[in-house]
Backbone as a printed PyTorch tensor [residue, N CA C, xyz], in Angstrom:
tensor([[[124.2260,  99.1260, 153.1790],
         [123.9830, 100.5340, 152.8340],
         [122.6990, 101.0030, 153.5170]],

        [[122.6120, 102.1400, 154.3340],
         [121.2900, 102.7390, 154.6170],
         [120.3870, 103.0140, 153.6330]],

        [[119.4230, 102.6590, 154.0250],
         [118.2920, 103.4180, 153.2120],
         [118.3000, 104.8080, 153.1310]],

        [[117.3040, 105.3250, 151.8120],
         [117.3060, 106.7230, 152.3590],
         [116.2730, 106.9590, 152.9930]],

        [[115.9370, 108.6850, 153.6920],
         [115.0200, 108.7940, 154.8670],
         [113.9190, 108.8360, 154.2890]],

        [[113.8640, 108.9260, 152.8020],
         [112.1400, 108.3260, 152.2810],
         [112.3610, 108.1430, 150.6230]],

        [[111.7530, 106.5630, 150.3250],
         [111.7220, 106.1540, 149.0170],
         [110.0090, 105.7320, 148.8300]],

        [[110.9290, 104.8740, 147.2260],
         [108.4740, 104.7330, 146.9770],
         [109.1120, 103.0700, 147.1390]],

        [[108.1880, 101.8480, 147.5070],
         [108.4160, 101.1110, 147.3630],
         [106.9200, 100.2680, 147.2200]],

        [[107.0060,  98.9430, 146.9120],
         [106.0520,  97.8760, 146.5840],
         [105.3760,  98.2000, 147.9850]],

        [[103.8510,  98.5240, 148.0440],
         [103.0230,  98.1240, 149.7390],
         [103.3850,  96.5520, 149.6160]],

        [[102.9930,  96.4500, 151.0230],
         [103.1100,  95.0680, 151.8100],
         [101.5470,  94.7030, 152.3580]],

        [[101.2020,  93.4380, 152.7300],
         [100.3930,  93.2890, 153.5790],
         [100.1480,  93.9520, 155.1570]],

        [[101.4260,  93.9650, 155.7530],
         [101.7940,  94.8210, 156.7780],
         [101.2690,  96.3330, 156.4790]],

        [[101.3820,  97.1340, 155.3710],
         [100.8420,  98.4730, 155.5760],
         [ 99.7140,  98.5920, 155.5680]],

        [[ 98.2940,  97.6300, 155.9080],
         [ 97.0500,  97.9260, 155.3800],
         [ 96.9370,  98.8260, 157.1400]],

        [[ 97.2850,  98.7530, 157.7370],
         [ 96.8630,  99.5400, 158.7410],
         [ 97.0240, 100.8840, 158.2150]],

        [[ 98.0360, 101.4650, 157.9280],
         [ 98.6980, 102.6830, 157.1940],
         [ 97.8450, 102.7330, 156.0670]],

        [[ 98.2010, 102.3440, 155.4230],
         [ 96.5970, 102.6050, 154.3690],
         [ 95.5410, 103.0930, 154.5300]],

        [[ 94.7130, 102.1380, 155.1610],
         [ 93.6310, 102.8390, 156.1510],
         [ 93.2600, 104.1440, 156.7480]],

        [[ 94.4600, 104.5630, 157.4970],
         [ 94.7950, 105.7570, 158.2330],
         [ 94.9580, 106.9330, 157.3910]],

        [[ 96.0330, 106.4840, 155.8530],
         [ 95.7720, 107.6840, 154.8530],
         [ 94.7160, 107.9770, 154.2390]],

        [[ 93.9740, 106.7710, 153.7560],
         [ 92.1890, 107.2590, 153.1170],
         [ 91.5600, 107.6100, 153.8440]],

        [[ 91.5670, 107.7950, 155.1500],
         [ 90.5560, 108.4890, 156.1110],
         [ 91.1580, 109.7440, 156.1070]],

        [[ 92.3330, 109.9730, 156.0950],
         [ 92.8930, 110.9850, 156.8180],
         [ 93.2080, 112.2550, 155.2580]],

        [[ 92.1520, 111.6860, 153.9420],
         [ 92.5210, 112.3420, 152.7280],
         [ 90.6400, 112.5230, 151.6660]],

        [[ 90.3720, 111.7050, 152.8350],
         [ 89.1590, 111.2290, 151.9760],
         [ 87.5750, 112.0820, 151.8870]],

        [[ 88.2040, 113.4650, 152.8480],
         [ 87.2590, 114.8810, 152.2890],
         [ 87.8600, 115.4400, 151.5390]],

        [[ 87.5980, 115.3590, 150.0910],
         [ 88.2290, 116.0010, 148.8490],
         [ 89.4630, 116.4860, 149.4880]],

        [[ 90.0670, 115.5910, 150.3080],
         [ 91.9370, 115.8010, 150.3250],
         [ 92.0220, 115.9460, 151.5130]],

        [[ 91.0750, 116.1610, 152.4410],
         [ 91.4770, 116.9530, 154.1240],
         [ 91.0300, 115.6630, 154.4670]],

        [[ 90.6340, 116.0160, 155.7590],
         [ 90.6110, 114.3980, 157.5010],
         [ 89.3660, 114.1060, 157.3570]],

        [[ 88.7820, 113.3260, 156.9680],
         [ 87.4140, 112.6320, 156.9600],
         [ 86.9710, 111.9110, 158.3800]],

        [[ 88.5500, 112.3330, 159.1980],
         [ 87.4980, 110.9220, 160.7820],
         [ 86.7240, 111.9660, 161.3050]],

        [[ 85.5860, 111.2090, 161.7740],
         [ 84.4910, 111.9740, 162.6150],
         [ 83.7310, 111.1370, 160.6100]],

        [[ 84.0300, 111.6050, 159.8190],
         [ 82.8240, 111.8350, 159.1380],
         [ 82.4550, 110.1720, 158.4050]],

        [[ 83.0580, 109.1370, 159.3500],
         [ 82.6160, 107.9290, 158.9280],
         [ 82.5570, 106.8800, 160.2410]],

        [[ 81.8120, 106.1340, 160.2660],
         [ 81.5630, 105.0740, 161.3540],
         [ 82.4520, 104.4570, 161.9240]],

        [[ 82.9350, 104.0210, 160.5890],
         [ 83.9920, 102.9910, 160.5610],
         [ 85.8600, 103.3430, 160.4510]],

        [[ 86.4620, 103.4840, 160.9600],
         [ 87.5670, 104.2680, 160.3170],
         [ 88.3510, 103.7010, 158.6920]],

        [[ 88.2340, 102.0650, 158.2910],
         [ 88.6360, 101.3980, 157.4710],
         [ 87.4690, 101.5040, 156.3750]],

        [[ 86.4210, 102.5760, 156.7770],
         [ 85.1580, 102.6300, 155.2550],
         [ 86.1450, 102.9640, 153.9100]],

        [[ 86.5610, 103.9800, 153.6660],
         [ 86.6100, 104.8210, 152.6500],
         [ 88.4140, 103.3180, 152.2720]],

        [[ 89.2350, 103.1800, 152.9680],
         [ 90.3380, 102.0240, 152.8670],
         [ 89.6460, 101.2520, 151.8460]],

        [[ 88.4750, 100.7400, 152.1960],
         [ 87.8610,  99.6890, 151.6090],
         [ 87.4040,  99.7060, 150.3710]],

        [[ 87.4700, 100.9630, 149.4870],
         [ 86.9830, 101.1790, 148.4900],
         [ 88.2270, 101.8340, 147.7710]],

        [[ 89.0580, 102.6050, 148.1850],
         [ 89.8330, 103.0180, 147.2720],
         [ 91.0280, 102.9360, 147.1690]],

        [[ 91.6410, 101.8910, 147.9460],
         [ 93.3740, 101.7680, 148.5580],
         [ 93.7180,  99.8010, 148.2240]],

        [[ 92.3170,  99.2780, 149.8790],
         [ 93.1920,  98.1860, 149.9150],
         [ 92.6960,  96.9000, 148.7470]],

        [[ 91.8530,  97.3650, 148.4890],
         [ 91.5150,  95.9400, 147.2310],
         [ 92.3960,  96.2790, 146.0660]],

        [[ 93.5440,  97.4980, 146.3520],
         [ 94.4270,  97.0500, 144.6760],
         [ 95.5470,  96.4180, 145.1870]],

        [[ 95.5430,  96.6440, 147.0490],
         [ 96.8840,  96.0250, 147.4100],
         [ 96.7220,  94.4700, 147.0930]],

        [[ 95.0280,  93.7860, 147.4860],
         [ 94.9960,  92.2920, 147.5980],
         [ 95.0580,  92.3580, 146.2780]],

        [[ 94.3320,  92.4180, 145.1880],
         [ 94.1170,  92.2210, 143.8870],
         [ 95.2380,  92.7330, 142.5930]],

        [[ 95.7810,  93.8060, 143.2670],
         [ 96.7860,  94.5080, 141.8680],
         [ 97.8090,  94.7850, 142.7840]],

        [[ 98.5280,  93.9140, 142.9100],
         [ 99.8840,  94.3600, 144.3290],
         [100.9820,  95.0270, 143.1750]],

        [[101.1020,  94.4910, 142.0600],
         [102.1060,  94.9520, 141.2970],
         [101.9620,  96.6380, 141.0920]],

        [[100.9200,  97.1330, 141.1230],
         [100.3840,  98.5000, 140.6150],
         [100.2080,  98.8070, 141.8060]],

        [[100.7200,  98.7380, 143.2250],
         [100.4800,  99.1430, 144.9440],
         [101.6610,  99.4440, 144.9570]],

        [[102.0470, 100.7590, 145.4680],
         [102.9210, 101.7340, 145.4400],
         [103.0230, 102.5400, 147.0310]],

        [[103.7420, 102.2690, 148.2180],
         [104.1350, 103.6340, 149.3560],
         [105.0020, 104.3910, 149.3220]],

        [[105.0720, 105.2830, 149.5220],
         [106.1110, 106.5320, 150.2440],
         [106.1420, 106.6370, 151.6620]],

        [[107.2630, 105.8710, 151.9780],
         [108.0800, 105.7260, 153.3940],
         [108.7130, 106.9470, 153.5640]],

        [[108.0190, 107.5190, 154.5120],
         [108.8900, 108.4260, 155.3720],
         [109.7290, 108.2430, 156.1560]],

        [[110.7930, 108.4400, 157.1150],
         [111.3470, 108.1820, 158.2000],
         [110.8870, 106.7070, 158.5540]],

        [[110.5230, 105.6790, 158.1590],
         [109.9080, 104.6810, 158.5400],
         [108.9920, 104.8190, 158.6440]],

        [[108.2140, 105.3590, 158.2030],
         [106.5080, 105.6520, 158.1550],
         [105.9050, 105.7070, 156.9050]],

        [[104.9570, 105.0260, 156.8380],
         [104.1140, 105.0130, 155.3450],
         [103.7300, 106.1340, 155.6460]],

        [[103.4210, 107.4640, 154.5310],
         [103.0790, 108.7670, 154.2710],
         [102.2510, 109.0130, 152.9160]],

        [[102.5550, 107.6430, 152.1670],
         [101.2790, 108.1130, 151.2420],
         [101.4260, 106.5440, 150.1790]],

        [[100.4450, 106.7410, 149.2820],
         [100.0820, 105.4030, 148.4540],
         [ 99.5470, 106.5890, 147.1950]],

        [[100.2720, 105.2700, 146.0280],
         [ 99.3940, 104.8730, 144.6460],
         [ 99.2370, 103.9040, 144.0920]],

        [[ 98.0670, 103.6250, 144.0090],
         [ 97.7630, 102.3790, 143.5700],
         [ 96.8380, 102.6490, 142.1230]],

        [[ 96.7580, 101.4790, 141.2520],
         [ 96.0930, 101.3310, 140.1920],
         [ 95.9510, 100.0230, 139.7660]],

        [[ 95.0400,  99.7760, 138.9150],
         [ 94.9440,  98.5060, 138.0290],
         [ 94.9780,  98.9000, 136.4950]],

        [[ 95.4200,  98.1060, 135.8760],
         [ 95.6310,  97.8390, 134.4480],
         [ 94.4860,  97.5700, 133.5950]],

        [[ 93.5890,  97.0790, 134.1890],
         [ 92.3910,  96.9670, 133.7910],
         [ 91.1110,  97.1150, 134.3380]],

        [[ 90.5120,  98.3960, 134.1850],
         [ 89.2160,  98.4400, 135.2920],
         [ 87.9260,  97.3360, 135.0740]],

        [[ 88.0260,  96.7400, 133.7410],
         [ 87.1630,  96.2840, 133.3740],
         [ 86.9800,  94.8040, 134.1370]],

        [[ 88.5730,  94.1020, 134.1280],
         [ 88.7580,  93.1070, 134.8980],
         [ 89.0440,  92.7210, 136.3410]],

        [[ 89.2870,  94.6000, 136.8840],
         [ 89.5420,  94.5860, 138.0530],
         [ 87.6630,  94.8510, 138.7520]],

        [[ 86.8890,  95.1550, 138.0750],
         [ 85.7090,  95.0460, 138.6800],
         [ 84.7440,  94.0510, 138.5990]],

        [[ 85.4320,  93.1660, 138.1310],
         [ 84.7250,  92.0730, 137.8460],
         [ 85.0340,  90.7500, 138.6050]],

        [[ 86.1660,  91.3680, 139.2420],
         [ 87.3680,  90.6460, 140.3790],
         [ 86.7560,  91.1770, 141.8390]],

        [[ 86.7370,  92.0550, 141.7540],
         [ 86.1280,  93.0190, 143.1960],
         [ 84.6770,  92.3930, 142.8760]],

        [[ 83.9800,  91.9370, 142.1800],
         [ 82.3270,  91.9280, 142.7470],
         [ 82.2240,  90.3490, 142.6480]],

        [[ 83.2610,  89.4520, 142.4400],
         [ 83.4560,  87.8620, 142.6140],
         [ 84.0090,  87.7320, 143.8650]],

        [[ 85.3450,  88.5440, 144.7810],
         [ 85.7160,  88.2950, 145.4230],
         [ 85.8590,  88.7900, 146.4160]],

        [[ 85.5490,  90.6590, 146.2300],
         [ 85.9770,  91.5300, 147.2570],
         [ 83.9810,  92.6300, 148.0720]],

        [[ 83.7020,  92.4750, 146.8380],
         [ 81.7640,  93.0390, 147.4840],
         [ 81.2370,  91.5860, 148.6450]],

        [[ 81.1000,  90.3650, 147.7270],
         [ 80.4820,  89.7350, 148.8010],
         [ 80.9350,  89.4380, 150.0260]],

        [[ 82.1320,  89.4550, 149.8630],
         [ 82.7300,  89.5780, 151.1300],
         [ 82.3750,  90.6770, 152.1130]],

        [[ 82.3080,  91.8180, 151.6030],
         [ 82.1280,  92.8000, 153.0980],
         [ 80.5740,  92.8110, 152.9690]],

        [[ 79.8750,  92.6380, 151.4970],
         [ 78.0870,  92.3100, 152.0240],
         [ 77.9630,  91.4980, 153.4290]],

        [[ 78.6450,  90.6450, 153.0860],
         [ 78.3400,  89.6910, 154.6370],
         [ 79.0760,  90.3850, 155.9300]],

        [[ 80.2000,  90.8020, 155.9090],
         [ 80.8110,  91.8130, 157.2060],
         [ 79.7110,  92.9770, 157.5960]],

        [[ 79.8320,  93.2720, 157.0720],
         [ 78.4620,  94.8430, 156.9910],
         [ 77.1170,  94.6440, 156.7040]],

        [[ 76.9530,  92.8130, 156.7800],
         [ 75.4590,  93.0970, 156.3580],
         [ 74.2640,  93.8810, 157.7280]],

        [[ 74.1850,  93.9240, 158.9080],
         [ 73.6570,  94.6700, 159.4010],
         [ 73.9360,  96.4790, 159.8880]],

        [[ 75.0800,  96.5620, 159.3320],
         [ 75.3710,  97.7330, 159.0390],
         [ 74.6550,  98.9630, 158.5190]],

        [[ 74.3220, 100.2460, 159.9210],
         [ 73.3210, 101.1250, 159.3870],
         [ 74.2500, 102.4280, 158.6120]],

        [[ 74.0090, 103.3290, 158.0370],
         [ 74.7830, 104.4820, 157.7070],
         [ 74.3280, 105.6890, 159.4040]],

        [[ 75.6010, 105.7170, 160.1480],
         [ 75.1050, 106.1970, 161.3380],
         [ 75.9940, 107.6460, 160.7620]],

        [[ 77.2990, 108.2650, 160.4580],
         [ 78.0860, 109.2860, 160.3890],
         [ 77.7850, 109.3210, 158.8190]],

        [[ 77.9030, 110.7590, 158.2810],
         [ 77.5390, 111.4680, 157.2130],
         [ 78.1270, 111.4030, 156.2570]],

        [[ 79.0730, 110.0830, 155.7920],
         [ 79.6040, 109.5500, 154.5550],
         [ 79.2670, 108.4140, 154.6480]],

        [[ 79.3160, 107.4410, 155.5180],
         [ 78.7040, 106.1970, 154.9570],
         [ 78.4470, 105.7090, 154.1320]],

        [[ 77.0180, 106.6130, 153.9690],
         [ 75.9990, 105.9730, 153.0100],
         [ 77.2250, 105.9000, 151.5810]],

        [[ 78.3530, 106.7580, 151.2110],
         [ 79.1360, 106.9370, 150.0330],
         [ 79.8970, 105.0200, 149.9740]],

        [[ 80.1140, 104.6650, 151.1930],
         [ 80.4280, 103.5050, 151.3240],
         [ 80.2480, 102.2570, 151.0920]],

        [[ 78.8040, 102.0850, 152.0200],
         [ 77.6210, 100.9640, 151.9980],
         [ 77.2220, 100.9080, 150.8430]],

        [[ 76.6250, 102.0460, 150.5010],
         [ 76.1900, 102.0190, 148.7790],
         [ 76.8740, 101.5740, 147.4510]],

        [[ 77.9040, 101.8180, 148.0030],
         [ 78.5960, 100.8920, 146.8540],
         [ 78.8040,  99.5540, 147.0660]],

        [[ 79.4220,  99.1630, 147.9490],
         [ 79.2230,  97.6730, 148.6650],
         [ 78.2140,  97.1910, 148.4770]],

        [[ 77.0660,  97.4610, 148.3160],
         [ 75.7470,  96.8830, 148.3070],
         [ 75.1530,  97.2110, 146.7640]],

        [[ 75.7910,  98.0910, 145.9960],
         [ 75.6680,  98.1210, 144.7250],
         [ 76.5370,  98.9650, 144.1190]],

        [[ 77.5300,  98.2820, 143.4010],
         [ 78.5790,  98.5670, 142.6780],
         [ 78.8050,  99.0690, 142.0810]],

        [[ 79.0540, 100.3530, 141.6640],
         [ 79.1110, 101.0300, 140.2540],
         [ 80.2840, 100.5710, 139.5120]],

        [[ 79.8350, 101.2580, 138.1950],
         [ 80.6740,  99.9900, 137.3860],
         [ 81.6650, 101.6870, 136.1480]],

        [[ 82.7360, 101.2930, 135.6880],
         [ 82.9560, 102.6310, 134.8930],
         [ 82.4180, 102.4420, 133.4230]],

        [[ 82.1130, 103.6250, 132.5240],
         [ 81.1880, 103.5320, 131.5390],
         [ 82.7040, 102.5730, 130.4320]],

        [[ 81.5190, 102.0830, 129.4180],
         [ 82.7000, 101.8500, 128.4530],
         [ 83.3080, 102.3050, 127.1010]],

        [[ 82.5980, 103.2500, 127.6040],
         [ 83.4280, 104.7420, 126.7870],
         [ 84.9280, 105.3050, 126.9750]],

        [[ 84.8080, 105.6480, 128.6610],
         [ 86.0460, 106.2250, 129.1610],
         [ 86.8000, 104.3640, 129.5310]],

        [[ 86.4790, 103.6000, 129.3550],
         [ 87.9130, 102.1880, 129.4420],
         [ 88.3790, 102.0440, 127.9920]],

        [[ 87.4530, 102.4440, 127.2950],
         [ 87.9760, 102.2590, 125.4380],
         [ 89.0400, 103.0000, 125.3510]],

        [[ 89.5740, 104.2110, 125.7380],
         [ 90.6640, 105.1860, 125.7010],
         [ 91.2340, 104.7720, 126.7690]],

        [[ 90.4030, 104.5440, 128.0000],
         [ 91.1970, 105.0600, 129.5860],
         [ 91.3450, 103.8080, 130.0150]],

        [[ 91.7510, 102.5930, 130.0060],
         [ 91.4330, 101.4410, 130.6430],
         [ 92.1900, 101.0380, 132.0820]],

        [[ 92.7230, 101.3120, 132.5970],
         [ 93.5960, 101.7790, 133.4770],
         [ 92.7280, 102.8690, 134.4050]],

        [[ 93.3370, 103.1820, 136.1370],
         [ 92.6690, 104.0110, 136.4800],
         [ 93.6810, 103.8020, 137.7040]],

        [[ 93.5610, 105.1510, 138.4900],
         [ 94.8620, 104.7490, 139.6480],
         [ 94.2050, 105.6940, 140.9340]],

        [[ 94.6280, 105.8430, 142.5010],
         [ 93.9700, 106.6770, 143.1950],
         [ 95.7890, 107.1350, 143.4900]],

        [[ 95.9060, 108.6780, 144.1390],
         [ 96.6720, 108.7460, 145.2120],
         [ 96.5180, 109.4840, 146.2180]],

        [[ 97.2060, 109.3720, 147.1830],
         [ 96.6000, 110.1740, 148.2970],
         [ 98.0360, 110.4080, 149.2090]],

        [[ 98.7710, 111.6540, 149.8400],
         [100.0730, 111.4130, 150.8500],
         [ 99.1530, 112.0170, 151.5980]],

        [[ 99.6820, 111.8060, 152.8380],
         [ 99.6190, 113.0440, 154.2770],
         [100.3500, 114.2920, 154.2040]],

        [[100.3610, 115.3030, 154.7750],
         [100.4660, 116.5770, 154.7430],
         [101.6390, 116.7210, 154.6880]],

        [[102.3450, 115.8870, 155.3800],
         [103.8240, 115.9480, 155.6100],
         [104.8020, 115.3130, 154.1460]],

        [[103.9500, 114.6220, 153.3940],
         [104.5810, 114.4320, 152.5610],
         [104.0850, 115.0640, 150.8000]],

        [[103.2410, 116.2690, 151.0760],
         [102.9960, 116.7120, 150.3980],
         [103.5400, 118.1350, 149.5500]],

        [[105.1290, 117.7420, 149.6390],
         [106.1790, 118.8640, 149.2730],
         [107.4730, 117.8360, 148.8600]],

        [[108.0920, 118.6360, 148.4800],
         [109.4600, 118.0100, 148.0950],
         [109.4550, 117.0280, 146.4570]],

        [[108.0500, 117.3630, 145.6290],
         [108.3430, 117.0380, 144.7090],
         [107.4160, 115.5610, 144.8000]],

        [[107.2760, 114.9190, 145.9410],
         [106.7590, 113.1450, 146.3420],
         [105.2890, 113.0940, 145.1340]],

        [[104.5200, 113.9090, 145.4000],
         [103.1930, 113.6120, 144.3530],
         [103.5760, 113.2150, 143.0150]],

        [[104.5180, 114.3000, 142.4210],
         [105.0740, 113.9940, 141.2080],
         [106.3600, 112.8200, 140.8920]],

        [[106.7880, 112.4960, 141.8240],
         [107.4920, 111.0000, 141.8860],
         [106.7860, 109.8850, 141.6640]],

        [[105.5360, 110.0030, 142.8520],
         [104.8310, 108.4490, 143.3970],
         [104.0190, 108.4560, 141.7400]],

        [[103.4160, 109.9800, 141.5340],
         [103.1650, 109.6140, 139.8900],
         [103.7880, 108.9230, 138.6790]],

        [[105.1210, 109.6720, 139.0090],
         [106.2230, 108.9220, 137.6670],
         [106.0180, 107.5980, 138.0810]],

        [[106.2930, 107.0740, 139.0180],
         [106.9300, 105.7420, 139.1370],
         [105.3650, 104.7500, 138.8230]],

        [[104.3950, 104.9600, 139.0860],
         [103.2390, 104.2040, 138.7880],
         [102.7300, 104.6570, 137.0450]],

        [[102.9020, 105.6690, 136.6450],
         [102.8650, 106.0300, 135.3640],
         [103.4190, 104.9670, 134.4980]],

        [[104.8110, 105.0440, 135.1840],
         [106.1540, 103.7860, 134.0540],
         [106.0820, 102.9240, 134.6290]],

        [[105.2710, 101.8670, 135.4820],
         [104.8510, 100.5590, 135.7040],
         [103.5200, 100.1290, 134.9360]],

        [[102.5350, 101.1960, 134.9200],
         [101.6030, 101.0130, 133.7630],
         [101.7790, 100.7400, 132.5280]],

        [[103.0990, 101.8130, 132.1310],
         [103.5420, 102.0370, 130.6410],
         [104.3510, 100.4050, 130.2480]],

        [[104.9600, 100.3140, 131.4330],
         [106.3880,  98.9030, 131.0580],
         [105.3300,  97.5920, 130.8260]],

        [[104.1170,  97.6490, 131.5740],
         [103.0750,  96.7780, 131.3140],
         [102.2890,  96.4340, 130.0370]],

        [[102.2240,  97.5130, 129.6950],
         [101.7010,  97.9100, 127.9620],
         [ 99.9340,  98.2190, 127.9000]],

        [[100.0080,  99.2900, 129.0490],
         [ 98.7170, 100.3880, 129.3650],
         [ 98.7270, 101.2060, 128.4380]],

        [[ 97.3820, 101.4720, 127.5460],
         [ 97.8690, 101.9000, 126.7420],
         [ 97.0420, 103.5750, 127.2130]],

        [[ 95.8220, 103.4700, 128.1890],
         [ 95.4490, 104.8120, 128.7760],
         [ 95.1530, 104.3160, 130.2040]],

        [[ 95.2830, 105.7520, 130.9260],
         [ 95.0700, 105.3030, 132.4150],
         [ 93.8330, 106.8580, 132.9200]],

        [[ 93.0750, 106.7410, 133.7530],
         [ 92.3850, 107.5550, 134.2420],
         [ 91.9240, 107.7190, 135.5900]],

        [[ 91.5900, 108.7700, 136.1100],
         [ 90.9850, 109.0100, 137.5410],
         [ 90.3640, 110.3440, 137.5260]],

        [[ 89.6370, 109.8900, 139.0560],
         [ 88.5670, 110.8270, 138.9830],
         [ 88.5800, 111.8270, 140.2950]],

        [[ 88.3230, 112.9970, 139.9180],
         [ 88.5650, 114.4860, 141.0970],
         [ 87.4360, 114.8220, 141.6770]],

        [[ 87.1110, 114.6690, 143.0920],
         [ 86.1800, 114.7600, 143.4140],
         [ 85.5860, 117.0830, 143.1590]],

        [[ 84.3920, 116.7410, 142.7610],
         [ 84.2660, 118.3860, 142.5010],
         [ 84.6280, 119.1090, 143.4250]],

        [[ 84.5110, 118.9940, 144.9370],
         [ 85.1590, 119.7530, 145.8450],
         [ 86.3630, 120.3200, 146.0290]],

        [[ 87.3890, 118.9810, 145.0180],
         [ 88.8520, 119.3270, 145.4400],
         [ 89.6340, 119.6700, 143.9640]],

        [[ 88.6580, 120.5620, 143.0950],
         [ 88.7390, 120.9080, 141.5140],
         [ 90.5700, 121.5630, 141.4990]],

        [[ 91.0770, 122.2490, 142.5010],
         [ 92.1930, 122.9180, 142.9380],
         [ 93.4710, 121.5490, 142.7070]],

        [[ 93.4480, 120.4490, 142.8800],
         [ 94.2760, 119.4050, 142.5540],
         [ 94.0980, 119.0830, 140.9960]],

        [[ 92.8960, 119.6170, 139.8000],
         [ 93.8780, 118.8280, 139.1490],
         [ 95.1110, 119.4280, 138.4760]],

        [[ 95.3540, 120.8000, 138.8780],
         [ 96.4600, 121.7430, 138.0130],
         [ 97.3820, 120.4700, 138.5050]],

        [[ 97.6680, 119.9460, 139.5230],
         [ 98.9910, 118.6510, 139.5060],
         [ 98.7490, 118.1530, 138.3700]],

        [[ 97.4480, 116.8980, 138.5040],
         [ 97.5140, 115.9970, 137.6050],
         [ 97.7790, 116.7640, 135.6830]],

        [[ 97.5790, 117.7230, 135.6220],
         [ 97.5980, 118.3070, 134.2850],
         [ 99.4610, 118.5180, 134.2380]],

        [[ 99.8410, 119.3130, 135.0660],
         [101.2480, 118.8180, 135.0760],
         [102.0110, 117.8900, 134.3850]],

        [[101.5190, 116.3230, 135.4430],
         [102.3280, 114.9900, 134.9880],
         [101.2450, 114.4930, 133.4870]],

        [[100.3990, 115.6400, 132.6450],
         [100.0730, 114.8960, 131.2990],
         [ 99.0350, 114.4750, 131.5920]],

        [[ 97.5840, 114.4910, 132.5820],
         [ 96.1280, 114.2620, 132.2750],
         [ 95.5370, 115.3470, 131.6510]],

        [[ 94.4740, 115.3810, 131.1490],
         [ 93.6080, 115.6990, 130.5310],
         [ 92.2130, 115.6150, 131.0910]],

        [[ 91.0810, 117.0780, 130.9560],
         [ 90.0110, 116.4530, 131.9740],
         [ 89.1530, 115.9450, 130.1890]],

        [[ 88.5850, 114.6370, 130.9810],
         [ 87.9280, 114.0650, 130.0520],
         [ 85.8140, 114.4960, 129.8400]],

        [[ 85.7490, 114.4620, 131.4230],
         [ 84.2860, 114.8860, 131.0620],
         [ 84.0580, 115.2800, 132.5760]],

        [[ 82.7700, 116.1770, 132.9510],
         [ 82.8240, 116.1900, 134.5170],
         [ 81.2120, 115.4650, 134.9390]],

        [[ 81.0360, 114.5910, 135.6200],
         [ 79.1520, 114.5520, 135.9600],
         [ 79.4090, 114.5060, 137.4100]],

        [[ 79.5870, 113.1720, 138.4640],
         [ 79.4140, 113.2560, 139.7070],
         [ 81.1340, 114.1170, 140.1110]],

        [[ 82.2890, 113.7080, 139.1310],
         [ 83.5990, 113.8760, 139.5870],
         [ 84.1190, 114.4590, 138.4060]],

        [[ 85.0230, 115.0300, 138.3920],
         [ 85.9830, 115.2960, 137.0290],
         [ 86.9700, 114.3710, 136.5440]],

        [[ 86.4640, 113.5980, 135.6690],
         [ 87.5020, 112.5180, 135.4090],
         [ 88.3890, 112.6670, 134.3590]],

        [[ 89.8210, 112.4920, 134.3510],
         [ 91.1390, 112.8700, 133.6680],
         [ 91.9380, 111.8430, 132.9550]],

        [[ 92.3110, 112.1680, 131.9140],
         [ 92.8720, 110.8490, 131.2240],
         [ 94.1800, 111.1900, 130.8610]],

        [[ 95.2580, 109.9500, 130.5520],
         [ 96.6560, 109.9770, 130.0150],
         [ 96.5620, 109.0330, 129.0420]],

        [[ 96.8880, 109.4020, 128.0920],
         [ 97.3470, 108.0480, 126.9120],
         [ 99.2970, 107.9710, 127.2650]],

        [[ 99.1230, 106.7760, 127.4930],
         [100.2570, 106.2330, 127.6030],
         [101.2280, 105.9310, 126.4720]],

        [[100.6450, 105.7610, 125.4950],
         [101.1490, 105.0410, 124.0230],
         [101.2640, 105.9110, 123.1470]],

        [[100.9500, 107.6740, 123.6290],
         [101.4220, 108.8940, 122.7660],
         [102.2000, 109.5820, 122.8900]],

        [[103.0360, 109.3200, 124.2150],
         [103.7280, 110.1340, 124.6900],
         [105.2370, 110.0970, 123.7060]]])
């Protein structure tokens, strides 16, 4: 049987190139961030591919025509997933990047965390423990796909027994969260980002 010309399926190791290419290409509050980082795999490195190595079950694409066109990813637990990332996934690029200067005008959003980690409060994991990013390309930003790649990572959280999940809107791109309010977030509080919550276990 053919496939169809675009489904969501499990990422692979094979898409981290594609990956890459969408967090750069999403990672100015939603528009093209190249030019505005050194590295083209900076912004990959923080918000895409450590859920593919670490939370593959919660790593989610939208294949276009044979083309990755967008990702959601999440973990089930931020508490344990950052505690996983600073055992296995910070020291690692400390040493890749350790002479690494901030030369292009996001960087520093990069390095700085790599080199010191922020951690989420444990206020918003007591309700929100869960947390997910997504991001498509332009082309796949119609036909309903945002609100799919949502369902389908929503009810992999839920079948897991998540009991809240959350993420955070950068203030620039305040115009996205009428989506997320849509599929059932809630804004929870705003300081650097606007961060949004779902209880899973009320619905």
């Amino acid at each position: 049987m053919d496939q169809p010309a675009a489904f969501i399926r499990h990422a692979k190791l094979t898409d981290k190139p594609a990956l890459y290419q969408i967090c750069l290409q999403t990672a100015k509050a939603g528009e093209d961030a190249t030019g505005l980082y050194s590295d083209q795999e900076y912004p990959g490195q923080l918000y895409v591919v450590p859920y593919l190595l670490f939370e593959p079950q919660f790593a989610f694409v939208l294949e276009m025509d044979q083309q990755v066109v967008g990702y959601v990813v999440a973990t089930a637990d931020t508490a344990h997933f950052e505690k996983t990332l600073g055992e296995l996934w910070w020291p690692q690029l400390r040493t890749q990047y350790a002479s690494r200067e901030e030369i292009a005008p996001l960087d520093h959003k990069v390095l700085g965390q790599i080199r010191n980690p922020s951690q989420a409060s444990p206020e918003l994991l007591e309700r929100w423990p869960a947390h997910l990013h997504i991001n498509l390309l332009p082309q796949a930003q119609s036909g309903g796909w945002g609100r799919k790649m949502m369902t389908h990572q929503l009810c992999a959280l839920k079948d897991a027994g998540v009991s809240g999940v959350h993420l955070g809107v950068n203030l620039a791109n305040e115009k996205v969260c009428q989506f997320y309010e849509k599929v059932g977030f809630e804004t929870i509080f705003r300081s650097h980002a606007i961060y949004m919550g779902l209880r899973l276990d009320e619905e």
